[in-house]
N, CA, C and O atoms as CSV, one atom per row, in Angstrom:
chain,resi,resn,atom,element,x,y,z
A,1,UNK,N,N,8.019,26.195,-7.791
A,1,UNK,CA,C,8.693,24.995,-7.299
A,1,UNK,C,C,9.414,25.292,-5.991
A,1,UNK,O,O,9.429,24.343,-5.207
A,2,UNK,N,N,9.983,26.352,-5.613
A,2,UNK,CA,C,10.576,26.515,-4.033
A,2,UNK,C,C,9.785,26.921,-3.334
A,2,UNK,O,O,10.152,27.145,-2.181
A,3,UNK,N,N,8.175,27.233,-3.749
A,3,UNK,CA,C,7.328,27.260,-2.170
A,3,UNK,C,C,6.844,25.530,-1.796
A,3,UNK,O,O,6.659,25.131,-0.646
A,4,UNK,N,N,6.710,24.726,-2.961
A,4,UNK,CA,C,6.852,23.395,-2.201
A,4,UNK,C,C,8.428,22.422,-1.788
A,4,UNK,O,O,8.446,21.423,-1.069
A,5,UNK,N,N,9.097,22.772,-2.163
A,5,UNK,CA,C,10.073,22.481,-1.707
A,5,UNK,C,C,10.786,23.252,-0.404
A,5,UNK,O,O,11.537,22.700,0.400
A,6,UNK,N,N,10.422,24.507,-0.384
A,6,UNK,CA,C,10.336,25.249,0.890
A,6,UNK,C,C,9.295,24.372,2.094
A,6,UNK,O,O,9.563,24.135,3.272
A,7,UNK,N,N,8.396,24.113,1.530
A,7,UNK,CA,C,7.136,23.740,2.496
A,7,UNK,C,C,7.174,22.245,2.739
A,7,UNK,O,O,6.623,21.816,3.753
A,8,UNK,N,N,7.902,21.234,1.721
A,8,UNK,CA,C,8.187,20.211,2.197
A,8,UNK,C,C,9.837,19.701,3.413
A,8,UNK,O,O,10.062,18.699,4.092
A,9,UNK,N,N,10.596,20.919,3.173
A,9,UNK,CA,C,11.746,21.429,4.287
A,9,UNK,C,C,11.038,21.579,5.437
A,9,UNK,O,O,11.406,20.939,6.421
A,10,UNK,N,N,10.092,22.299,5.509
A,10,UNK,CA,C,9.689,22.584,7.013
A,10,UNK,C,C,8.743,21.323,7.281
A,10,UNK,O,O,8.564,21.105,8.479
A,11,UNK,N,N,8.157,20.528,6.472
A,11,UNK,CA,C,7.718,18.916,6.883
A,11,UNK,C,C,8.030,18.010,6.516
A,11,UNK,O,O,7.316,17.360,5.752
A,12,UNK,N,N,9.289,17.580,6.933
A,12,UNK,CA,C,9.305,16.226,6.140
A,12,UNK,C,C,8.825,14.745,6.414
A,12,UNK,O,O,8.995,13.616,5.953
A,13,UNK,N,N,7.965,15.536,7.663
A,13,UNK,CA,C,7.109,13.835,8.116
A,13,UNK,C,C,5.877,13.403,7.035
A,13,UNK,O,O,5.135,12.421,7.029
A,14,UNK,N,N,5.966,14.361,6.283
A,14,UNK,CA,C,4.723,14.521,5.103
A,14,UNK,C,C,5.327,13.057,3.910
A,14,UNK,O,O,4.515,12.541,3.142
A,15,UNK,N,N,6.986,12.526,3.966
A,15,UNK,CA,C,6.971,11.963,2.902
A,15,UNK,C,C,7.034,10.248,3.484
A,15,UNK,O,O,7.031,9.226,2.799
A,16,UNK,N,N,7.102,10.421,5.317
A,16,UNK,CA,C,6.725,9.068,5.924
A,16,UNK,C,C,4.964,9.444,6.116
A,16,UNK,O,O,4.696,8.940,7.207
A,17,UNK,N,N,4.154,9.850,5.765
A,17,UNK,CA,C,3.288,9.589,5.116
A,17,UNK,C,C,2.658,9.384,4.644
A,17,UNK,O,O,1.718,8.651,4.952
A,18,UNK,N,N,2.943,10.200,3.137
A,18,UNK,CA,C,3.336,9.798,1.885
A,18,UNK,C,C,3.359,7.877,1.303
A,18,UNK,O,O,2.737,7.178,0.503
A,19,UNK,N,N,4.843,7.660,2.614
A,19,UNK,CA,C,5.332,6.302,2.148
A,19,UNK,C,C,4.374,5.220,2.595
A,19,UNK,O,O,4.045,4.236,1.934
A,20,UNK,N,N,3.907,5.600,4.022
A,20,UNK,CA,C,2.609,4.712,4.459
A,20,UNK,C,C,1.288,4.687,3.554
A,20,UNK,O,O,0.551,3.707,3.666
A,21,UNK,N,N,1.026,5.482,2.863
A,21,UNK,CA,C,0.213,5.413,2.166
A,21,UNK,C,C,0.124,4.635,1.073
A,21,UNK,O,O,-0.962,4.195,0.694
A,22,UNK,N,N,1.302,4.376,0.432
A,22,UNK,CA,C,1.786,4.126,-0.505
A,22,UNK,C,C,1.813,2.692,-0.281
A,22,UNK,O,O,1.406,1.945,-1.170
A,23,UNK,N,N,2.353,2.127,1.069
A,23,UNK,CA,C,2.414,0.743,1.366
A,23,UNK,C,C,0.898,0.129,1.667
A,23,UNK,O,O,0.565,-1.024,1.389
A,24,UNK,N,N,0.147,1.008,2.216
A,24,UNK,CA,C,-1.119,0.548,2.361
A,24,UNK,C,C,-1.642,0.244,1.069
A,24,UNK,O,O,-2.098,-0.897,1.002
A,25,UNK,N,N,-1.720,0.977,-0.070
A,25,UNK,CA,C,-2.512,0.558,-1.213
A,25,UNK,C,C,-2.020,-0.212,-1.930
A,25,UNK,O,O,-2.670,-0.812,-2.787
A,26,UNK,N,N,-0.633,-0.383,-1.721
A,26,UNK,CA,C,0.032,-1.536,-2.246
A,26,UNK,C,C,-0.465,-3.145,-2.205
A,26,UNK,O,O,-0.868,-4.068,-2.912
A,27,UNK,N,N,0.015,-2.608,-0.274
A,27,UNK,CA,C,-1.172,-4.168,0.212
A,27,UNK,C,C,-2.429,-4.262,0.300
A,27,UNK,O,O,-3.049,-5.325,0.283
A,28,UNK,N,N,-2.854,-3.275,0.392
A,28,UNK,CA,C,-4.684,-3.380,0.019
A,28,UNK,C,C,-5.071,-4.502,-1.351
A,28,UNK,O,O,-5.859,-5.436,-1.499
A,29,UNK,N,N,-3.906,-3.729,-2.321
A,29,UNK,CA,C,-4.144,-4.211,-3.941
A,29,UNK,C,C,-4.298,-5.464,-3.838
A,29,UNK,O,O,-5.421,-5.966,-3.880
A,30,UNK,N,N,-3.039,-6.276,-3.666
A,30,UNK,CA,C,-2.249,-7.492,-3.411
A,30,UNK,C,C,-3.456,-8.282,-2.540
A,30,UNK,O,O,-3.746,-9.335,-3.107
A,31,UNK,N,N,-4.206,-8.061,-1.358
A,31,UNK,CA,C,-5.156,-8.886,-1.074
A,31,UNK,C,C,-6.125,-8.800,-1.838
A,31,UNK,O,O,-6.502,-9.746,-2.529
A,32,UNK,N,N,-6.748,-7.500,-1.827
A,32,UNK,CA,C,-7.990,-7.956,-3.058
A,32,UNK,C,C,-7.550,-8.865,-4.542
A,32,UNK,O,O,-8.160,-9.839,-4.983
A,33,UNK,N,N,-6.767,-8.454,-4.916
A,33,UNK,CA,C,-6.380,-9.425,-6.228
A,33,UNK,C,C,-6.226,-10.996,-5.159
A,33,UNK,O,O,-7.055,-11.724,-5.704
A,34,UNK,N,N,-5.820,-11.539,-4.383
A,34,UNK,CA,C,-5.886,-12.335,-4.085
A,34,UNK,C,C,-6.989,-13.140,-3.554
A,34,UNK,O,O,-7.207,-14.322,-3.821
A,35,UNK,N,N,-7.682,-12.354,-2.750
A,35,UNK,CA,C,-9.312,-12.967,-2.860
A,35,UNK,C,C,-9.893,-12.861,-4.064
A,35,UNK,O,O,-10.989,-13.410,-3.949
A,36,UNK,N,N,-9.748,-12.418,-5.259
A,36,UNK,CA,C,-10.701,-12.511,-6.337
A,36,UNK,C,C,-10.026,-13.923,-6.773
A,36,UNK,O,O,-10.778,-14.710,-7.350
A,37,UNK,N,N,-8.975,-14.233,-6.601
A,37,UNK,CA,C,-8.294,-15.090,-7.559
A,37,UNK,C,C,-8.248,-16.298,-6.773
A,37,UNK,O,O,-7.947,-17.257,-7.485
A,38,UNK,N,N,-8.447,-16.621,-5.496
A,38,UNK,CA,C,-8.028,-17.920,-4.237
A,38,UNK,C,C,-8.223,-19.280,-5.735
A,38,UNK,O,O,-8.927,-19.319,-6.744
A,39,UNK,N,N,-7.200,-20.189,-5.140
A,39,UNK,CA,C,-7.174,-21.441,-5.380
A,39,UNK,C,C,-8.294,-22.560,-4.821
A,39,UNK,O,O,-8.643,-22.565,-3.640
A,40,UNK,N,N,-8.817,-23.511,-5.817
A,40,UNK,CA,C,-9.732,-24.256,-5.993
A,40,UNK,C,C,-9.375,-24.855,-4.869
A,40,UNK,O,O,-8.181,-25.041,-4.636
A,41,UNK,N,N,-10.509,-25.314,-3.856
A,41,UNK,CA,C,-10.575,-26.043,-2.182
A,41,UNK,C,C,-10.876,-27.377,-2.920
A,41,UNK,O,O,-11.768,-27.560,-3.748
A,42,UNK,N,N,-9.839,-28.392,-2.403
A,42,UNK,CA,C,-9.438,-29.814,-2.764
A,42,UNK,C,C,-9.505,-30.604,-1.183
A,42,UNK,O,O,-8.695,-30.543,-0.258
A,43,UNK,N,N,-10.906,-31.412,-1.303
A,43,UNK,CA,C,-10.942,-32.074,0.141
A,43,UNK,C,C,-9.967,-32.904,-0.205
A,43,UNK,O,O,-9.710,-33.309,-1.339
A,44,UNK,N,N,-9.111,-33.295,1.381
A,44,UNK,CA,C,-8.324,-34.871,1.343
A,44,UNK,C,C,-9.090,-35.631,2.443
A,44,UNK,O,O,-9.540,-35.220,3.513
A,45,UNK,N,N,-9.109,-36.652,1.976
A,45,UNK,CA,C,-9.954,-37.774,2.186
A,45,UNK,C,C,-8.908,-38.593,3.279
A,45,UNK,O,O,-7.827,-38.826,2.738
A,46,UNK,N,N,-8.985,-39.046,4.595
A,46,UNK,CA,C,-8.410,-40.027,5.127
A,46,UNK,C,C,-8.654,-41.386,4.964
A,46,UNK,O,O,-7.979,-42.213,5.578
């Protein structure tokens, strides 16, 4: 456990990263579930 905690001391751009990564698959998820799921297209008529 202190050679990665040693090794994450000498990088800690590894856990902005990390966090981007984390936000990407987040929102990746969140659109695909949303295109599988879109709401029924209702013409309006003038």
């Amino acid at each position: 456990m202190n050679i990665i905690n040693s090794f994450l001391s000498r990088h800690p751009w590894i856990y902005v990263v990390l966090a981007f990564l984390a936000l990407i698959t987040a929102w990746s998820s969140l659109i695909s579930i949303a295109v599988k799921h879109t709401p029924q297209v209702i013409e309006v008529r003038k």
